[in-house]
C-alpha positions in Angstrom: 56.5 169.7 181.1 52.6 169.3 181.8 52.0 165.9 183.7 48.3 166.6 183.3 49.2 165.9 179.1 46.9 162.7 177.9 50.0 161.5 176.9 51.2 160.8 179.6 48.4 158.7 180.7 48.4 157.0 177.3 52.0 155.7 178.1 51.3 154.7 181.6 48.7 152.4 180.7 50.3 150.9 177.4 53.7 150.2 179.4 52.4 150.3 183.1 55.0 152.2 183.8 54.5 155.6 186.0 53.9 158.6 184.6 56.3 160.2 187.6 58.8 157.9 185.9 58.5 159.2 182.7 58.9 162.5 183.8 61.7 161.4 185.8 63.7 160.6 182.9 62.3 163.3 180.6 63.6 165.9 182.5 66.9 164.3 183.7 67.8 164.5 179.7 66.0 167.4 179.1 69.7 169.1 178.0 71.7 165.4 177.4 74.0 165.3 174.0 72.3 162.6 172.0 75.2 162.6 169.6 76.9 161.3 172.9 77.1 157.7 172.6 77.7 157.2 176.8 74.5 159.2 177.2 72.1 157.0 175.0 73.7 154.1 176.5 73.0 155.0 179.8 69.4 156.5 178.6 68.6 153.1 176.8 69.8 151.3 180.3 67.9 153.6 182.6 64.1 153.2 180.1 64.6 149.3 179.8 65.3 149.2 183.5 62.3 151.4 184.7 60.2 149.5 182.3 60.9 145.9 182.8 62.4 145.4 179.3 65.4 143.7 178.6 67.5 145.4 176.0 69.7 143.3 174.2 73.3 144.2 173.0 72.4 143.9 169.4 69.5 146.3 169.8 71.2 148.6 172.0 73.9 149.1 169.5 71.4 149.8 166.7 69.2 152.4 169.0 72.4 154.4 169.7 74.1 154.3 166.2 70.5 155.6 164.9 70.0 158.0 167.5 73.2 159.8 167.2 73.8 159.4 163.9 70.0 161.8 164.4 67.6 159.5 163.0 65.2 159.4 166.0 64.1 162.7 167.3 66.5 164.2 170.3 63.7 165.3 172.2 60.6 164.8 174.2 58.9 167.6 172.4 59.5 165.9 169.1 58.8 162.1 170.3 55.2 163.6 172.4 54.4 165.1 168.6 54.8 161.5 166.9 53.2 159.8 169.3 50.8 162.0 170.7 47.3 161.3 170.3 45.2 162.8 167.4 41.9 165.1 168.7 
């Protein structure tokens, strides 16, 4: 994964969170099962804890029933290309 991507830097200064973070957990679930539900629990846990962010039962439950039911993209690749800035 290229840390010197301007996406990066985009999501360190809209969350203040670390881009070393970020890659932190990108790679740790560079190979995860997202149609594991355990694993996008403890995904979910592991993001709202490095970023400060309370994540509510209720919320929790909806972001794993969408993303294994596949709704949300299963990986970084895919999320960098949604939210990856325009040139």
């Amino acid at each position: 994964m290229d840390s010197n991507n301007p996406f990066f830097d985009n999501i360190e200064k809209k969350t203040n969170v670390k881009k070393e973070d970020i890659l932190k957990i990108a790679n740790s679930v560079s190979n995860a099962d997202f149609s594991d539900p355990k694993v996008v629990k403890d995904l979910i846990a592991r993001i709202g804890n490095t970023a400060g962010v309370p994540v509510s039962k209720e919320k929790e439950e909806a972001l794993v029933k969408a993303i294994t039911a596949g709704n949300i993209p299963g990986n970084f690749a895919s999320l960098s290309k949604i939210f990856g800035s325009k040139k």
